[in-house]
Each structure stands twice: as C-alpha cells, then as structure tokens.
PDB file of N, CA, C, O and CB in Angstrom:
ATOM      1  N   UNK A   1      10.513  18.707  -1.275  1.00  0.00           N
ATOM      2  CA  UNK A   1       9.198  18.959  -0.751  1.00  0.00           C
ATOM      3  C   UNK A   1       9.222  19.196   0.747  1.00  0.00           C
ATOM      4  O   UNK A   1       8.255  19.752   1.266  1.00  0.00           O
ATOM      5  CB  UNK A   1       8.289  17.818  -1.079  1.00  0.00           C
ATOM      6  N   UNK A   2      10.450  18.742   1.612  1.00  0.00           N
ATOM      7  CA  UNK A   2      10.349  18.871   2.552  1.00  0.00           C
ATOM      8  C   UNK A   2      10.764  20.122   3.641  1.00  0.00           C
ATOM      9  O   UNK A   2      10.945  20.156   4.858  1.00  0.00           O
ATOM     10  CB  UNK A   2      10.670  17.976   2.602  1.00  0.00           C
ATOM     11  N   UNK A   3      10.815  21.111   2.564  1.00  0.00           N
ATOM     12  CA  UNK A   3      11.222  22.682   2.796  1.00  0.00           C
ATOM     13  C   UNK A   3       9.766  22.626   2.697  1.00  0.00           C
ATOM     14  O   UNK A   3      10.070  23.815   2.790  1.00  0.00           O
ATOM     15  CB  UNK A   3      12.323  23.778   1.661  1.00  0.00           C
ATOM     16  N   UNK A   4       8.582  22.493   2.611  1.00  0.00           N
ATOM     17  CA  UNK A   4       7.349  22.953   2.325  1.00  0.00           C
ATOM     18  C   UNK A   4       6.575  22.916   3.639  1.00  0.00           C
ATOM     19  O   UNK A   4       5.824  23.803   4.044  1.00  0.00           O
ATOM     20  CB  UNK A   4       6.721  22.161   1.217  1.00  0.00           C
ATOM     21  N   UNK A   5       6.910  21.579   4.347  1.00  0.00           N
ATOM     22  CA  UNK A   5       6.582  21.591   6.253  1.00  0.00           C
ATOM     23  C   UNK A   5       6.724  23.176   6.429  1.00  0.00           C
ATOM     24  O   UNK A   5       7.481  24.026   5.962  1.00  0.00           O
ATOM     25  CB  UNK A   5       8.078  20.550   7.545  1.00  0.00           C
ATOM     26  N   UNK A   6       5.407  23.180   7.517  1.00  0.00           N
ATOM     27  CA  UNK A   6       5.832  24.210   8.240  1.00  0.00           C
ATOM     28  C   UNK A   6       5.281  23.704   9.226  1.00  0.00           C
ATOM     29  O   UNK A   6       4.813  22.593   8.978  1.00  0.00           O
ATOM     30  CB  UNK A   6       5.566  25.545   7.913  1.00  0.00           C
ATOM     31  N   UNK A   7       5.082  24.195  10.655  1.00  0.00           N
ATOM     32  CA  UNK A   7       4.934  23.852  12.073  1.00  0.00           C
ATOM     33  C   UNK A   7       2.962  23.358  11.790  1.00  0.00           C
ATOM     34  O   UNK A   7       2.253  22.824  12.643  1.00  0.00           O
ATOM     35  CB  UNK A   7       5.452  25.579  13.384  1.00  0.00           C
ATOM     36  N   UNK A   8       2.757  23.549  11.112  1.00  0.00           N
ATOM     37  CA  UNK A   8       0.803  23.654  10.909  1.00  0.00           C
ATOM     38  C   UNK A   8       0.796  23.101   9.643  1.00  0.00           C
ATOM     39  O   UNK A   8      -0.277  23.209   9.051  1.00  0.00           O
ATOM     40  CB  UNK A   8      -0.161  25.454  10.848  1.00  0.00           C
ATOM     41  N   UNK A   9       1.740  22.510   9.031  1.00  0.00           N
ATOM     42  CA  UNK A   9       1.314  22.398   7.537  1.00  0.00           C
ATOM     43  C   UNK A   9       2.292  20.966   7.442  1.00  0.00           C
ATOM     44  O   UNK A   9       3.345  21.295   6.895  1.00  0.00           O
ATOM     45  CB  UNK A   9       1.783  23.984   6.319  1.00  0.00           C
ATOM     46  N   UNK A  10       2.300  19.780   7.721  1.00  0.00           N
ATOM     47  CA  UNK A  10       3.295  18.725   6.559  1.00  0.00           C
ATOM     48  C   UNK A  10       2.845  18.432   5.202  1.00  0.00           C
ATOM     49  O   UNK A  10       1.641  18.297   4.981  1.00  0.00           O
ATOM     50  CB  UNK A  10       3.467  17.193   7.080  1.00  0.00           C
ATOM     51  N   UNK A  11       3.759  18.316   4.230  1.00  0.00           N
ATOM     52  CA  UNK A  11       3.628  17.615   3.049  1.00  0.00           C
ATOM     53  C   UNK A  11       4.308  16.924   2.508  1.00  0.00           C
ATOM     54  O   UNK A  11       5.536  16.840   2.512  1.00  0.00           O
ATOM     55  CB  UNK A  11       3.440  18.100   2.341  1.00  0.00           C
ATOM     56  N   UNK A  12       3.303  16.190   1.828  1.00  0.00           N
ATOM     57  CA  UNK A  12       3.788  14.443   1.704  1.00  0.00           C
ATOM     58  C   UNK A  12       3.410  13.996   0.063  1.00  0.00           C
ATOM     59  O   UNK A  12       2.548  14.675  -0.495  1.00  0.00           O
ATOM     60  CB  UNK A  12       2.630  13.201   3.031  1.00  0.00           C
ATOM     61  N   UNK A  13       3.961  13.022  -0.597  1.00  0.00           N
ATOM     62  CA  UNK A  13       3.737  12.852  -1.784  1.00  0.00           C
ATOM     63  C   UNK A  13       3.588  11.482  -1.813  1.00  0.00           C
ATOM     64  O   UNK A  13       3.855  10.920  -0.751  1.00  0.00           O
ATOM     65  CB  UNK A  13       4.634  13.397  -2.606  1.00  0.00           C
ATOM     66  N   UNK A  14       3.238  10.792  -2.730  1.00  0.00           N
ATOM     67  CA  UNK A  14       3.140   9.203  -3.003  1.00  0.00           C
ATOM     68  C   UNK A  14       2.923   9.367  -4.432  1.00  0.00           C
ATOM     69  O   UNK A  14       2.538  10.440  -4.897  1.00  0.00           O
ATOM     70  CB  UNK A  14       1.852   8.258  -2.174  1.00  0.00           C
ATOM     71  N   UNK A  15       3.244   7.952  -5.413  1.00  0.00           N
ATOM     72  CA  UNK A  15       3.723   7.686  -6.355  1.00  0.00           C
ATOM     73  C   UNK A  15       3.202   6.188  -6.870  1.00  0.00           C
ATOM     74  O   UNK A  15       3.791   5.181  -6.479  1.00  0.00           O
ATOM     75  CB  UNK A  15       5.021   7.915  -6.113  1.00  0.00           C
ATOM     76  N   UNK A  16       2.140   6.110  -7.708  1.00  0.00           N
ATOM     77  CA  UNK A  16       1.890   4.757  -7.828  1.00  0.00           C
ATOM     78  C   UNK A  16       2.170   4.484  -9.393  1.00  0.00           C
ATOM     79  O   UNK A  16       2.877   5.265 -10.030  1.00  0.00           O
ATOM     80  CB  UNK A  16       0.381   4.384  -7.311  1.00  0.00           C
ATOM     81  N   UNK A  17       1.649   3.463  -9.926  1.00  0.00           N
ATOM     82  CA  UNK A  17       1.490   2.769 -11.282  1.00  0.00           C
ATOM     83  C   UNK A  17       1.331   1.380 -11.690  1.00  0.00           C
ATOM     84  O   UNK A  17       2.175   0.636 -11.192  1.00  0.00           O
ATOM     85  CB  UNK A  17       2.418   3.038 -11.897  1.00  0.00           C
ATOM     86  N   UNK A  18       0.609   0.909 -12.344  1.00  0.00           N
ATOM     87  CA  UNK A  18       0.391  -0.392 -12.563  1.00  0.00           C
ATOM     88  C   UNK A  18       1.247  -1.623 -12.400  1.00  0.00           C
ATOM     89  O   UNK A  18       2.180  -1.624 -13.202  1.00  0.00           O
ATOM     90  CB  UNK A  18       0.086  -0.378 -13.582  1.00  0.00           C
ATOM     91  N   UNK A  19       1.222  -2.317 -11.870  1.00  0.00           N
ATOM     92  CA  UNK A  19       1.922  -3.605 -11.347  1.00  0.00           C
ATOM     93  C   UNK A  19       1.960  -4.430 -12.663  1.00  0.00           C
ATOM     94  O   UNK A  19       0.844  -4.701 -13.107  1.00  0.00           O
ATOM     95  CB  UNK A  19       1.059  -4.438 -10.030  1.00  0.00           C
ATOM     96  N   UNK A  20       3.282  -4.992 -13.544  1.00  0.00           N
ATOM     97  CA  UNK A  20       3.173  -5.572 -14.199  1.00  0.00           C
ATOM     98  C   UNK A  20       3.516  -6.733 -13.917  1.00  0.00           C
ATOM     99  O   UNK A  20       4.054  -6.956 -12.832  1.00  0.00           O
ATOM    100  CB  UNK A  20       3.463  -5.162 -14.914  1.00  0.00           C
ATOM    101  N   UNK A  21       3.295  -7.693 -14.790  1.00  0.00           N
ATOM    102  CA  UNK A  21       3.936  -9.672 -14.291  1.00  0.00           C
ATOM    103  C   UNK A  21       5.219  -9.398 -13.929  1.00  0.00           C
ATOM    104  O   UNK A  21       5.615 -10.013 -12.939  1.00  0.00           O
ATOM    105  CB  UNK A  21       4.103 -11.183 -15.787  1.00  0.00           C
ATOM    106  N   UNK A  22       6.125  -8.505 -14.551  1.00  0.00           N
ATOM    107  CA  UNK A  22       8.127  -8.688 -14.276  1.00  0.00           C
ATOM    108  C   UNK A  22       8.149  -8.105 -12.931  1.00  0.00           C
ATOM    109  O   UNK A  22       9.095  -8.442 -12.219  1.00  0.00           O
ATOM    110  CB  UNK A  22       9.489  -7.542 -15.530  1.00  0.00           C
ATOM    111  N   UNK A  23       6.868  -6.903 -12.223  1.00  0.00           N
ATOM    112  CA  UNK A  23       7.278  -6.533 -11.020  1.00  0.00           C
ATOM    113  C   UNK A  23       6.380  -7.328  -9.682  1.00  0.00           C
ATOM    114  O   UNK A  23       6.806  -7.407  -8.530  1.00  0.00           O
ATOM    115  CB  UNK A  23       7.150  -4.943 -11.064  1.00  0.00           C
ATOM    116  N   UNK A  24       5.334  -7.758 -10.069  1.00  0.00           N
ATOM    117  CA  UNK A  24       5.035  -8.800  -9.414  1.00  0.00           C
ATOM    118  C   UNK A  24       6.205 -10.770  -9.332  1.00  0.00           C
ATOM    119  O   UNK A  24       5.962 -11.832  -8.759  1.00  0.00           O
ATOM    120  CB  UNK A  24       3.531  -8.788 -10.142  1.00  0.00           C
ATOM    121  N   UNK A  25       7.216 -10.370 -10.105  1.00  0.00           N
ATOM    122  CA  UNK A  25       8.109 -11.731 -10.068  1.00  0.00           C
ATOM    123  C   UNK A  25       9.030 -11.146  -9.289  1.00  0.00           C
ATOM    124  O   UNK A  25       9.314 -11.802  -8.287  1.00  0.00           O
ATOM    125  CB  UNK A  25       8.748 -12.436 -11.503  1.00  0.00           C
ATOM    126  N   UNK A  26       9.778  -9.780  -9.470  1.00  0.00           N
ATOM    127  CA  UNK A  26      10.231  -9.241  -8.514  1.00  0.00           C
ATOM    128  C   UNK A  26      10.096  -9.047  -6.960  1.00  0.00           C
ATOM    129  O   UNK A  26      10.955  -9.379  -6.144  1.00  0.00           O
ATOM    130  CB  UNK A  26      10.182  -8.554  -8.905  1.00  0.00           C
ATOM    131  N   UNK A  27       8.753  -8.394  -6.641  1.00  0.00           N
ATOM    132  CA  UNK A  27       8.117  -8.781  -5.305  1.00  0.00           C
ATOM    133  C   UNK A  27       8.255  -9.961  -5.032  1.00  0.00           C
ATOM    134  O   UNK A  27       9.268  -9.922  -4.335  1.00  0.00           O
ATOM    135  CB  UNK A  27       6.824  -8.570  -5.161  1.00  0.00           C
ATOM    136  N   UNK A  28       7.830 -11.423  -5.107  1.00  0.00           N
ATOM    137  CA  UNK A  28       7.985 -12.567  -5.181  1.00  0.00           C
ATOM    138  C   UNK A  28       9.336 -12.870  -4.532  1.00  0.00           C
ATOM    139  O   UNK A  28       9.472 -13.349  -3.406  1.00  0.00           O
ATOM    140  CB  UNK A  28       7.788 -12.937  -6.447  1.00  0.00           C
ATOM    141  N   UNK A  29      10.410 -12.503  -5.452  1.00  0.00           N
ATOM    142  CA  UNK A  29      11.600 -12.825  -5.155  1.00  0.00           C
ATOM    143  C   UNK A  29      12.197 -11.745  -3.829  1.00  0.00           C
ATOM    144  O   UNK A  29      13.371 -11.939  -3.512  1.00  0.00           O
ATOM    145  CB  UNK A  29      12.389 -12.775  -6.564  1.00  0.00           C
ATOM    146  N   UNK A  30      11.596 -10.873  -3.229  1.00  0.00           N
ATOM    147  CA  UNK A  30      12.226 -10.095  -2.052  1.00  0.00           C
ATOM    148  C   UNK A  30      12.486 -11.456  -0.895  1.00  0.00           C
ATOM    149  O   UNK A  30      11.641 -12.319  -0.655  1.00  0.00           O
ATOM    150  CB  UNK A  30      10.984  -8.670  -1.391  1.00  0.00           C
ATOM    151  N   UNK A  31      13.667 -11.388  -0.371  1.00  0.00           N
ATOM    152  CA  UNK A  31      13.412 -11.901   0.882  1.00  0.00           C
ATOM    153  C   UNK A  31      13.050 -11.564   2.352  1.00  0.00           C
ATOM    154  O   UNK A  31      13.340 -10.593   3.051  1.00  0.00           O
ATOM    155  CB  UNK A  31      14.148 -12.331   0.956  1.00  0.00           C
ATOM    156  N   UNK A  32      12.440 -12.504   2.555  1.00  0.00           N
ATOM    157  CA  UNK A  32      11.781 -11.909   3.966  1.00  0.00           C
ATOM    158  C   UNK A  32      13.009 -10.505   4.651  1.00  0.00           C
ATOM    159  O   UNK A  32      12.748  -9.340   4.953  1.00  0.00           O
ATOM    160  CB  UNK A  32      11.660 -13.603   5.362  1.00  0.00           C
ATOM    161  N   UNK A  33      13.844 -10.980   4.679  1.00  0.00           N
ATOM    162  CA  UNK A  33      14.420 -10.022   5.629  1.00  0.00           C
ATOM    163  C   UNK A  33      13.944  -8.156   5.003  1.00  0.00           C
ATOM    164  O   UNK A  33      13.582  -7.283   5.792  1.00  0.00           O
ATOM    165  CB  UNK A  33      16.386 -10.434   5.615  1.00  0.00           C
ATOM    166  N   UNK A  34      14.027  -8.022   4.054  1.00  0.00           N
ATOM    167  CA  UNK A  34      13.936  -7.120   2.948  1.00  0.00           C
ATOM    168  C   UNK A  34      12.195  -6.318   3.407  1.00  0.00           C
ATOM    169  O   UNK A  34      11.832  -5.151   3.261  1.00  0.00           O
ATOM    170  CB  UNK A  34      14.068  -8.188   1.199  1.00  0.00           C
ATOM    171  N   UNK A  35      11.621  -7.231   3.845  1.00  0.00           N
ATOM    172  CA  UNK A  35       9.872  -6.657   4.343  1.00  0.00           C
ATOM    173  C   UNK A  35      10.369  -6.008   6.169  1.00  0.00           C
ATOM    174  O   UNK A  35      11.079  -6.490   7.052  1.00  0.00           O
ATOM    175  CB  UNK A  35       8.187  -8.688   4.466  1.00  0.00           C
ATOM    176  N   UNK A  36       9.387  -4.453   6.033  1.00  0.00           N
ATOM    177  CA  UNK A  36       9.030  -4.008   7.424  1.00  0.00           C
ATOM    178  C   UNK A  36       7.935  -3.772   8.309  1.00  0.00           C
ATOM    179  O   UNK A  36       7.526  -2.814   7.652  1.00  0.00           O
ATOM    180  CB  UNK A  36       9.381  -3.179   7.501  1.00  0.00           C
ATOM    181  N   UNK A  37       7.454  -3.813   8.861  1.00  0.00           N
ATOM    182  CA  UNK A  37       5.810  -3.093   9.160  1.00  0.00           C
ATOM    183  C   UNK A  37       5.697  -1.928   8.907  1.00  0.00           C
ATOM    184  O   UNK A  37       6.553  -1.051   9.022  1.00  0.00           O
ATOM    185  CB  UNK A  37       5.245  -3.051  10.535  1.00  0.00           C
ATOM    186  N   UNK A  38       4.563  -1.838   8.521  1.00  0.00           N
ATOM    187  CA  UNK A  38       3.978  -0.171   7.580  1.00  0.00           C
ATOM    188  C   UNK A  38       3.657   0.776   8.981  1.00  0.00           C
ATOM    189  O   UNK A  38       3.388   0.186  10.028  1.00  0.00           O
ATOM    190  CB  UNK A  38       1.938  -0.389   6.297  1.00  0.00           C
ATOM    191  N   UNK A  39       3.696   2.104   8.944  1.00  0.00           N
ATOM    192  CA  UNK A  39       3.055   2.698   9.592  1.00  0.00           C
ATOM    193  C   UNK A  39       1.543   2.428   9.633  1.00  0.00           C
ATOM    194  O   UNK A  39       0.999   1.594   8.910  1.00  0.00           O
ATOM    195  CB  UNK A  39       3.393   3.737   9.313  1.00  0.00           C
ATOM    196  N   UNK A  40       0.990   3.091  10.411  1.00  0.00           N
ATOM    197  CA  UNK A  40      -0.769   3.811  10.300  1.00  0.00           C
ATOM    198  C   UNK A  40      -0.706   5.370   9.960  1.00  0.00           C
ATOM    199  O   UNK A  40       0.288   6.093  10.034  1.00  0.00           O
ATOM    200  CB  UNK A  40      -1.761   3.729  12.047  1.00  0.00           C
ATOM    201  N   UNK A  41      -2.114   5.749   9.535  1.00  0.00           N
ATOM    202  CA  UNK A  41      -1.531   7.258   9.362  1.00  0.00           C
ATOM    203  C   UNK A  41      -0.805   7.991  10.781  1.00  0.00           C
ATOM    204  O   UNK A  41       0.027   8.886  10.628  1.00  0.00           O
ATOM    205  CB  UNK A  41      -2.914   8.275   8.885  1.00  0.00           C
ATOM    206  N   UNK A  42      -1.064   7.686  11.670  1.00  0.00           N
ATOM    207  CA  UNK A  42      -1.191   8.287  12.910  1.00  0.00           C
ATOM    208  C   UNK A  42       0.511   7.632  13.125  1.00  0.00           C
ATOM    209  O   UNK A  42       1.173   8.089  14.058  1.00  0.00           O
ATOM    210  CB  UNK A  42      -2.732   7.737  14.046  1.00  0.00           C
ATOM    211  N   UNK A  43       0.725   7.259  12.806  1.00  0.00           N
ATOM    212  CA  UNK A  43       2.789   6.895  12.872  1.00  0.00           C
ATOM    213  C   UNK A  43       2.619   5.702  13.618  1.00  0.00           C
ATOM    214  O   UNK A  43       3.685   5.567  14.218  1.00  0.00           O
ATOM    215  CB  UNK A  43       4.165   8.237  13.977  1.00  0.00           C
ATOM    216  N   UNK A  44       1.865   4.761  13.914  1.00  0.00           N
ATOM    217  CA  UNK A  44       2.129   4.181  15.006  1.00  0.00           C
ATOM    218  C   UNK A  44       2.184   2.819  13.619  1.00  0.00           C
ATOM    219  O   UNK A  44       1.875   2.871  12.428  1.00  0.00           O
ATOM    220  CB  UNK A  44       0.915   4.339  16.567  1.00  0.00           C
ATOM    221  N   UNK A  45       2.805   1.536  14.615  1.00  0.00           N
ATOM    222  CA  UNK A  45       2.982   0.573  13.567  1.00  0.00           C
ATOM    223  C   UNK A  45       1.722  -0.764  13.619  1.00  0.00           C
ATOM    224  O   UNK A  45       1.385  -1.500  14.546  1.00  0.00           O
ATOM    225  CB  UNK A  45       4.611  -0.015  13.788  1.00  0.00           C
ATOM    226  N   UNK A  46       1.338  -0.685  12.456  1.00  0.00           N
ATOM    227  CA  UNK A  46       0.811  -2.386  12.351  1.00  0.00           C
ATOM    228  C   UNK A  46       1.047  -3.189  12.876  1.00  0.00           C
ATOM    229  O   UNK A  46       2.174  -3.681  12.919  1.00  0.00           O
ATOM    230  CB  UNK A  46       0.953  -3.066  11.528  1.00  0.00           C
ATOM    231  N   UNK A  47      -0.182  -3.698  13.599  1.00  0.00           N
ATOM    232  CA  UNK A  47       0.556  -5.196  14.406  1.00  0.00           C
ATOM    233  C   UNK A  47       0.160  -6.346  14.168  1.00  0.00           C
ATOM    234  O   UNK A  47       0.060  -7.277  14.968  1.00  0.00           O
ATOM    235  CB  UNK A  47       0.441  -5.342  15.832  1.00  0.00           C
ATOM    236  N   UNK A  48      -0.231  -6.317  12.372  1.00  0.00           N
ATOM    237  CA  UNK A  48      -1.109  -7.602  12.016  1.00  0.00           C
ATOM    238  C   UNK A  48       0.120  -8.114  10.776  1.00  0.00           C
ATOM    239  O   UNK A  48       0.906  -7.239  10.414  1.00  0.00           O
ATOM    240  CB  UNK A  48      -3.095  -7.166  11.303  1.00  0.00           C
ATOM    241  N   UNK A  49       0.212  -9.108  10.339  1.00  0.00           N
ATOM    242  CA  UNK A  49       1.467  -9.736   9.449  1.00  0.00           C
ATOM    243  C   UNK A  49       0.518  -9.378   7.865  1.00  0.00           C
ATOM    244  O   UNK A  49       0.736 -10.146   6.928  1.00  0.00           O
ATOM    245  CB  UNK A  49       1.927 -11.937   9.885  1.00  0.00           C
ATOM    246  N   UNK A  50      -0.171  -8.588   7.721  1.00  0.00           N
ATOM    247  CA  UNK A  50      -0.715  -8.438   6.255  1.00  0.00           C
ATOM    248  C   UNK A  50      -0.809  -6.808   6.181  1.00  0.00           C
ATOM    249  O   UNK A  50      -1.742  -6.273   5.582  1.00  0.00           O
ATOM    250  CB  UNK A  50      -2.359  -9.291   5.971  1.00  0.00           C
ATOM    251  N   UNK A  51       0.354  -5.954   6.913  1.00  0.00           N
ATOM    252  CA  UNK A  51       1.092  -4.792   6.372  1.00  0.00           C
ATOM    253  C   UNK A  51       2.249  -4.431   6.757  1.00  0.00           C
ATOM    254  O   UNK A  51       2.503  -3.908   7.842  1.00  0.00           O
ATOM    255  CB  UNK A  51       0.513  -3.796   6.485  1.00  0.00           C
ATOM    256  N   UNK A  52       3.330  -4.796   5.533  1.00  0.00           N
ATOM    257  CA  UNK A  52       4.273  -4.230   5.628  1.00  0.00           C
ATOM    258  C   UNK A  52       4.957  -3.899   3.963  1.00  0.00           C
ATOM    259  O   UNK A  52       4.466  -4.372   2.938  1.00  0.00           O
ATOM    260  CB  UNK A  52       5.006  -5.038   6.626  1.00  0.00           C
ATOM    261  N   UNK A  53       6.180  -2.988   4.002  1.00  0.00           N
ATOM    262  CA  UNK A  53       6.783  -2.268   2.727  1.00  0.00           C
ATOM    263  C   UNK A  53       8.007  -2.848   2.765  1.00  0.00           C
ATOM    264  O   UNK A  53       8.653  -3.291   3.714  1.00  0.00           O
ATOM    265  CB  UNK A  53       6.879  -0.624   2.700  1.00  0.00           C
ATOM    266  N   UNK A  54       8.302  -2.770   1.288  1.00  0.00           N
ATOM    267  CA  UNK A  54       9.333  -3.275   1.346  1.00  0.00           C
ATOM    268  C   UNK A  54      10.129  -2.075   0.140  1.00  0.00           C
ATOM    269  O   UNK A  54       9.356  -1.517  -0.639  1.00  0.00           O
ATOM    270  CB  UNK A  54       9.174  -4.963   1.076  1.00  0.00           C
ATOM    271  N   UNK A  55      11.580  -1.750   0.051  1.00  0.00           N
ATOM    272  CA  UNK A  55      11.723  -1.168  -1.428  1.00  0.00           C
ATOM    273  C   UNK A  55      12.038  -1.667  -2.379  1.00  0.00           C
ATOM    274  O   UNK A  55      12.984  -2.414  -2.128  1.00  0.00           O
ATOM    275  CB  UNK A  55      12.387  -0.375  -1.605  1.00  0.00           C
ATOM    276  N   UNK A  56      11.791  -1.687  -3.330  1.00  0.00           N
ATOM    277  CA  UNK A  56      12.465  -2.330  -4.525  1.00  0.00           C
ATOM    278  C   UNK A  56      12.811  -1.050  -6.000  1.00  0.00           C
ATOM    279  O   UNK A  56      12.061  -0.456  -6.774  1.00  0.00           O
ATOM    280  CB  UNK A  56      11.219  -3.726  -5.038  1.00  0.00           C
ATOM    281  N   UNK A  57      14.206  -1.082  -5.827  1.00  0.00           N
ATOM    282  CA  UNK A  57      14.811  -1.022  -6.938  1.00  0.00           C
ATOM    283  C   UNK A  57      15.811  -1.368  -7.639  1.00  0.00           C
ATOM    284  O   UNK A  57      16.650  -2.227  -7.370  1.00  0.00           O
ATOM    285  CB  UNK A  57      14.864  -0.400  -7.033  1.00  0.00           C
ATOM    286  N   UNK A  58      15.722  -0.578  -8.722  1.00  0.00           N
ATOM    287  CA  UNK A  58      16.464  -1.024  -9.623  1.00  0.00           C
ATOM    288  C   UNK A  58      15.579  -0.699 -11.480  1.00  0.00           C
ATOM    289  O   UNK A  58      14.533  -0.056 -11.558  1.00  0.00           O
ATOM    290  CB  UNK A  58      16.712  -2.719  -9.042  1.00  0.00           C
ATOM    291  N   UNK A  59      16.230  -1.248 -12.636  1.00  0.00           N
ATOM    292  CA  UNK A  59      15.573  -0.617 -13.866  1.00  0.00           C
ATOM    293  C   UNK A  59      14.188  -0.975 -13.997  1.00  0.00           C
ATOM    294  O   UNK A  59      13.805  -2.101 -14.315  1.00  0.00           O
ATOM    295  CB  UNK A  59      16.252  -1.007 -15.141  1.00  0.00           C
ATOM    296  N   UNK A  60      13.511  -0.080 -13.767  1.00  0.00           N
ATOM    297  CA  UNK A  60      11.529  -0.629 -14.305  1.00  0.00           C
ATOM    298  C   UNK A  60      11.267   0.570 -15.197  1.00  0.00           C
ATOM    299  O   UNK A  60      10.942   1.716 -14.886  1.00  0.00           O
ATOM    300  CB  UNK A  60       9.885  -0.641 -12.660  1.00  0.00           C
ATOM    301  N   UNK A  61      11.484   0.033 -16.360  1.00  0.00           N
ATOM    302  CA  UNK A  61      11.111   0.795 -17.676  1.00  0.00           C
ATOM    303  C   UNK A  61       9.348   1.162 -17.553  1.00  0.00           C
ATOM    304  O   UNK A  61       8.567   0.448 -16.924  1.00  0.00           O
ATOM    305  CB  UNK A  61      11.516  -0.350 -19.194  1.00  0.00           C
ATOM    306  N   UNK A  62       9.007   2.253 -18.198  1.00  0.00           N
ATOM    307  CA  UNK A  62       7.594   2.383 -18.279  1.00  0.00           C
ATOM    308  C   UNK A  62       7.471   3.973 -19.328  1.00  0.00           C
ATOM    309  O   UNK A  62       7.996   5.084 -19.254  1.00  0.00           O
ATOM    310  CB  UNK A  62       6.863   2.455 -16.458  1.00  0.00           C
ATOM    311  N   UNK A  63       6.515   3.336 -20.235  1.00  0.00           N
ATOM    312  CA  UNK A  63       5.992   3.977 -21.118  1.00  0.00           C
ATOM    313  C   UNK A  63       5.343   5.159 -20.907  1.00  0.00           C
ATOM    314  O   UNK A  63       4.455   5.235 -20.057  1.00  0.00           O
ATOM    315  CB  UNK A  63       5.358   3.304 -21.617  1.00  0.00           C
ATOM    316  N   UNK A  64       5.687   6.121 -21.597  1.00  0.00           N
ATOM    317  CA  UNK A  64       5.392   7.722 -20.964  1.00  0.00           C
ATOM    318  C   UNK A  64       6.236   8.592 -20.054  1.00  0.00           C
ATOM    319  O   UNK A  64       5.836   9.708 -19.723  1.00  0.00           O
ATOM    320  CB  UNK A  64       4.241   7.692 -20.160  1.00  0.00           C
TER     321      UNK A  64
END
C-alpha cells in the first residue's frame, strides 16, 4: 500500500476484530516493557499513561 503515497496523497489501513477472553488473557500477560506511547493523528506522542500499543503475535484463529 505504500507505493500508493504520493507527495498530496498518504495511505493508510487498519485492521480490527472482536476481542475474545484468550486475547484479552494474552494482553494481560504482555509485559510492561512490551507497551509504547501511541501517536496522535498529527504524529506527535501521548503524554497521558492511558495510550499506548503494544504488538501481539502469534496463532489467533478466527472464523471466516
């Protein structure tokens, strides 16, 4: 997607789906070190402790 930027144009994608109990036990178990501060849209960073990302993977089966 990122051949699709042009100097007047970025594009961006995001990806959600329902949070089940096994990936909420997962979250749970991240350790702190593993969490970052989130951007704002504007790129600049959060400076409050109730936004940040973290990644998590690994196998999360899902139907469909």
């Amino acid at each position: 997607m990122a051949e699709l930027n042009t100097a007047r144009r970025r594009v961006r994608s995001t990806t959600g789906w329902k949070i089940t109990a096994a990936d909420e036990t997962a979250i749970a178990q991240l350790p702190e070190h593993a969490w970052e501060s989130s951007l704002k849209q504007d790129g600049t960073l959060h400076e409050d402790d109730h936004s940040a990302v973290a990644e998590l993977t690994g196998p999360s089966r899902r139907e469909g």
